[in-house]
N, C-alpha and C positions, 0 to 999 in steps of 0.2 A: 810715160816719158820720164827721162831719167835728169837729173843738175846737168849728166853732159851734154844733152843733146838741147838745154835748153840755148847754147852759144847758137845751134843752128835755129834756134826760134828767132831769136833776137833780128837776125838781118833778113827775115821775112816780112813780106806787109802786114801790117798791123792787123788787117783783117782775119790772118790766119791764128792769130795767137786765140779768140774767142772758140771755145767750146773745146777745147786742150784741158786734160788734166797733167800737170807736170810737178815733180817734188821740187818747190820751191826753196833759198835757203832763207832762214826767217830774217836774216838782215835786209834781204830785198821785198820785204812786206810792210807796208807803212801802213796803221790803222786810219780807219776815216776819221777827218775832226769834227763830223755831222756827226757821228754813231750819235743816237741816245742814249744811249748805256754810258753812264761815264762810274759809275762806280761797282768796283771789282774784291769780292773778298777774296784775301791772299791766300787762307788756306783751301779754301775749295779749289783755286786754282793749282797749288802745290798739289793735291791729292786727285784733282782732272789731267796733272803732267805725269803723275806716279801709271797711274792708268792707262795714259797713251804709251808711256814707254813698255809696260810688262803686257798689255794685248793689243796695240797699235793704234793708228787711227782711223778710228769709223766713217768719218764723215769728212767729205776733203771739202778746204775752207774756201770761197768763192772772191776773187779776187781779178780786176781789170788792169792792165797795163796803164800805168800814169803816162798819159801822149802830151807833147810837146809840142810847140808851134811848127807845121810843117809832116804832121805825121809822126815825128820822131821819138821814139820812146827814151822817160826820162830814164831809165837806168832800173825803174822802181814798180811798185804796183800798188795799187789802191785796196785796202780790205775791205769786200762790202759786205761777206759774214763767216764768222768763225771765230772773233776778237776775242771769249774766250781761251780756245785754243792756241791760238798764238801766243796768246800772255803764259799759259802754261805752258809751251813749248819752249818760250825765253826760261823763265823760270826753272826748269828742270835741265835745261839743257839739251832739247833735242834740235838736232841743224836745220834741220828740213821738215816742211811740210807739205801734204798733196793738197794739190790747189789745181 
C-alpha cells in the first residue's frame, strides 16, 4: 500500500488498519516513551540510514494507530519496533517507511 492510498485507510474502522503493511511518512510515526532502549549511537545510525537508502529496507517497522476517545484516530501512530530505523530514516533523510 502506497502514502496515497493511505487517505483511503484513514476513514476506515479502526479495525481494518491491523495487519496492513503501508509506506508510512516518518513525521506520522511517533516513537514509544516506554521503548527501553533510550540510548542510540549516531553514527551507527548514520551508516543503518546510508544502507537503507543504497539496498532498501528489509524489514518493515511495526507500528499501531494512536486511537482517541471514540475510536478516532489521532492523526499519528505509535512505534512498537523498528526505533532504530526510523532514527536513521530521519537522519538521512528518507520520507517514508514500510510499516
Amino acid at each position: 500500500m502506497t502514502t496515497e492510498s493511505l487517505d483511503k485507510l484513514v476513514f476506515r474502522p479502526i479495525t481494518d488498519w491491523y495487519g496492513k503493511i503501508v509506506d508510512l511518512p516518518i513525521q506520522l510515526i511517533k516513537p514509544d516513551p516506554n521503548n527501553l532502549r533510550e540510548e542510540f549511537d549516531q553514527e551507527d545510525l548514520v551508516d543503518l540510514g546510508k544502507n537503507m537508502q543504497s539496498i532498501g529496507q528489509l524489514d518493515e517497522v511495526t507500528v499501531f494507530p494512536i486511537i482517541l476517545e471514540g475510536e478516532v484516530w489521532a492523526g499519528f501512530f505509535d512505534l512498537h519496533d523498528g526505533e532504530r530505523r526510523w532514527r536513521a530514516a530521519e537522519l538521512v533523510g528518507i520520507p517514508a517507511l514500510r510499516a
